[in-house]
Phi, psi and omega in degrees: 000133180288157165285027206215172139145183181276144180248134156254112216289148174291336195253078219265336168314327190288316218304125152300108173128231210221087204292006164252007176262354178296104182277090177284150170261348179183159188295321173276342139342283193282335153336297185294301166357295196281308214275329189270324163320316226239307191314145177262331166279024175238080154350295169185190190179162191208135188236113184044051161298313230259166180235143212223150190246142159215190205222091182281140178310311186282006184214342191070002165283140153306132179227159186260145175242112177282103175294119173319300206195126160279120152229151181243119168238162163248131168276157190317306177290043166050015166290184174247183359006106165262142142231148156277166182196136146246130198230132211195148171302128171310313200287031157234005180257347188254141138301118188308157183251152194280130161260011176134264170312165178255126153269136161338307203303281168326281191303342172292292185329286217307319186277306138002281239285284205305280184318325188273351195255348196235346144309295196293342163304299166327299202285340171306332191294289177329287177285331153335294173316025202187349190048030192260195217205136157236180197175140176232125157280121171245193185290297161354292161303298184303327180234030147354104174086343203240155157315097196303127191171000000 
């Protein structure tokens, strides 16, 4: 299976958007996917519905943040929950550790780092202002119990 590619929903009713345009970017993507396609407490969903405008750190500009992902559940008290959801390695959620030398490699993490810390703010912003939830997802989440793969 490629990392990359198109998903086609079993539910096309649930998808926010256009269900023949759904793009994964990773495996662990069409996962989140699948699960949201499959869940029956999953209301509906969107994969880089929603764009959220923030200001990256590496240039001082306004930029569009595409969010991996909208979901609506419904919870056991019969309530609703929208979330954004991002889904990202953890060792891109941690501050790179300094190794001493500035290696390219290091200035590269910090600023990846930097830029993602000032989406998720934004986007953090973003859903409140709106009374949804954001959450970033890793291999932690995803692969609850299991070996990551």
């Amino acid at each position: 299976m490629s990392y990359k590619g198109k998903y086609k929903p079993k539910n096309p009713k649930k998808y926010l958007g256009d269900p023949s345009k759904v793009v994964y970017r990773s495996l662990w993507e069409r996962k989140f996917m699948v699960f949201c396609d499959e869940n029956d407490s999953v209301l509906s969903w969107g994969s880089e519905e929603v764009v959220v405008p923030y200001r990256s750190p590496k240039d001082n500009k306004m930029h569009r943040y595409f969010v991996d992902f909208i979901v609506e559940l419904q919870k056991k008290d019969g309530t609703k929950e929208v979330s954004l959801i991002e889904i990202k390695p953890k060792k891109q959620c941690l501050e790179p550790k300094n190794p001493g030398k500035r290696t390219r490699r290091f200035l590269n993490e910090v600023m990846t780092y930097g830029v993602n810390q000032a989406k998720w703010k934004a986007a953090r912003d973003f859903a409140e202002n709106r009374g949804w939830t954001f959450k970033v997802l890793t291999e932690d989440d995803l692969f609850k119990g299991k070996k990551n793969g």
